[in-house]
C-alpha positions as CSV (number, residue, x, y, z in Angstrom):
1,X,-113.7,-159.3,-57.2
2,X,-112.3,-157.1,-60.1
3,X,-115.2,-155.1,-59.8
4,X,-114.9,-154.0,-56.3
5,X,-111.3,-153.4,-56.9
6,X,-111.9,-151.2,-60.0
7,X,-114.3,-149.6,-57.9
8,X,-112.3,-148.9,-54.8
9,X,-109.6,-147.6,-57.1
10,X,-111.5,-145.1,-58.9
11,X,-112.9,-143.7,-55.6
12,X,-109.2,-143.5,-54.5
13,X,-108.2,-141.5,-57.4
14,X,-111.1,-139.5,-57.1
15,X,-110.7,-138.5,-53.3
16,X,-106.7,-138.3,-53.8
17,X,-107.4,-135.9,-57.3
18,X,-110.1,-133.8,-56.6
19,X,-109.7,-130.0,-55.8
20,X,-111.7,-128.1,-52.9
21,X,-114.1,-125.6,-53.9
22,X,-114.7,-122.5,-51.5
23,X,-117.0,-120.2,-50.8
24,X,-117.0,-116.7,-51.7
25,X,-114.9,-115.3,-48.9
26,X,-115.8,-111.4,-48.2
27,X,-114.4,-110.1,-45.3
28,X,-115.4,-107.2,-43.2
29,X,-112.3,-105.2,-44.5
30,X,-113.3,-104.9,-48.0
31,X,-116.9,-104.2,-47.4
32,X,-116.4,-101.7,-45.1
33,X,-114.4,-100.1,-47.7
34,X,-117.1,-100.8,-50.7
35,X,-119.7,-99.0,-47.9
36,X,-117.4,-95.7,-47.5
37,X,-117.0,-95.9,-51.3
38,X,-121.0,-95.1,-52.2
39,X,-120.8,-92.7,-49.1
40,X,-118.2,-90.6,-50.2
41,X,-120.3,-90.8,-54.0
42,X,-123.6,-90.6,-52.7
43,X,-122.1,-87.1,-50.8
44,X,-119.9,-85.8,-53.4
45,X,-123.1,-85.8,-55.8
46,X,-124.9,-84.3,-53.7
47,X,-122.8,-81.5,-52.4
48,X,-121.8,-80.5,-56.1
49,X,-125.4,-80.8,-56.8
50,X,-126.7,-78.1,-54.2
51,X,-123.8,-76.3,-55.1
52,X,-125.0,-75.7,-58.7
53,X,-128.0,-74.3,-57.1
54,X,-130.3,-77.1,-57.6
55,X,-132.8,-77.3,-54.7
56,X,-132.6,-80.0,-51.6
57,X,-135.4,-82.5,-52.9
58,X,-133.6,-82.3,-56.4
59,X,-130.1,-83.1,-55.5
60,X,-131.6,-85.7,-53.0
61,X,-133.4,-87.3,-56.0
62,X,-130.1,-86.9,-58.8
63,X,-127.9,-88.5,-55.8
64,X,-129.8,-91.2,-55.4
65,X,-130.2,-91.9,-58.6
66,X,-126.9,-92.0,-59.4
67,X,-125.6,-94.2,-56.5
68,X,-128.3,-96.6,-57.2
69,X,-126.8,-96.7,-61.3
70,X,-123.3,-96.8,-60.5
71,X,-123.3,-99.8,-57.8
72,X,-126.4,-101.8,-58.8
73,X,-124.9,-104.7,-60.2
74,X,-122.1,-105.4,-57.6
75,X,-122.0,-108.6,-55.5
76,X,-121.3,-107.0,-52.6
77,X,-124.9,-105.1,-52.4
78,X,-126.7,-108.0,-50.4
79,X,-124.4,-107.9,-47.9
80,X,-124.4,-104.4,-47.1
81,X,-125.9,-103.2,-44.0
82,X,-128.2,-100.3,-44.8
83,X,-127.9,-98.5,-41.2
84,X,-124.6,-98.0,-41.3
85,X,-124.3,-96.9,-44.7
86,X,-126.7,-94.5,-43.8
87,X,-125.2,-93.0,-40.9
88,X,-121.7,-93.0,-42.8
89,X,-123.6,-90.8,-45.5
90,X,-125.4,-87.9,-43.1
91,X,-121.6,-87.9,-40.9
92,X,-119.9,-87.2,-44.2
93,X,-122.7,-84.4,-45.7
94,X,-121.5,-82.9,-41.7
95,X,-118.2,-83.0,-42.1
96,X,-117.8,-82.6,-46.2
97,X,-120.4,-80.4,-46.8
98,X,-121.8,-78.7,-43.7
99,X,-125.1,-80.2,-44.2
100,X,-126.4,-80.5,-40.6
101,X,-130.5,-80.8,-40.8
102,X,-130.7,-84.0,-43.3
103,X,-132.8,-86.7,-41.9
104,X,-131.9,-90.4,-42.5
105,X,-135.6,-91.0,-44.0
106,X,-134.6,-89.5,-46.8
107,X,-132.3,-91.8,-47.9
108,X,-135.2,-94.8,-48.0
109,X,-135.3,-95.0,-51.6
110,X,-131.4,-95.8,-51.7
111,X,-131.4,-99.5,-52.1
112,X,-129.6,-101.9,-54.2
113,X,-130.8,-105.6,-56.3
């Protein structure tokens, strides 16, 4: 009898005590904002990069590069959706940098662990 009221007590104090745990919430808001945040790096590098008269394939390669080394170890990366971020990249090398014939298959190699 003692024993099955220690038990129920402890249980009570347990269950009355205890603190929720919750998930990593990420909502929409800040990833969409992460996403436009390597866009507008991936196309600042490589505008300035052309613009120093390195060729196409070159500044391709150093913007990648550097996108993949400054973001690689965020948390957000495996929820990112890669065909929006690369249509958010070619729309802003349009409208930042007048870059009008760059084809999304070259931005293959820009992935993230």
């Amino acid at each position: 009898m003692i024993k099955k009221f220690f038990t129920t007590f402890i249980f009570t104090l347990l269950l009355l005590f205890s603190s929720p745990v919750y998930s990593l919430d990420t909502s929409s808001i800040n990833l969409e904002k992460y996403t436009k945040k390597i866009s507008n790096k991936f196309t600042r590098t490589y505008c300035n990069t052309t613009k120093f008269g390195i060729s196409y394939e070159g500044a391709l390669a150093f913007a990648i590069g550097e996108t993949n080394k400054e973001f690689k170890n965020n948390k957000l990366n495996k929820l990112i959706d890669y065909s929006l971020l690369k249509n958010s990249i070619v729309n802003d090398l349009e409208n930042n940098c007048q870059v009008y014939d760059f084809a999304i298959s070259n931005l293959d190699n820009l992935k993230f662990n």
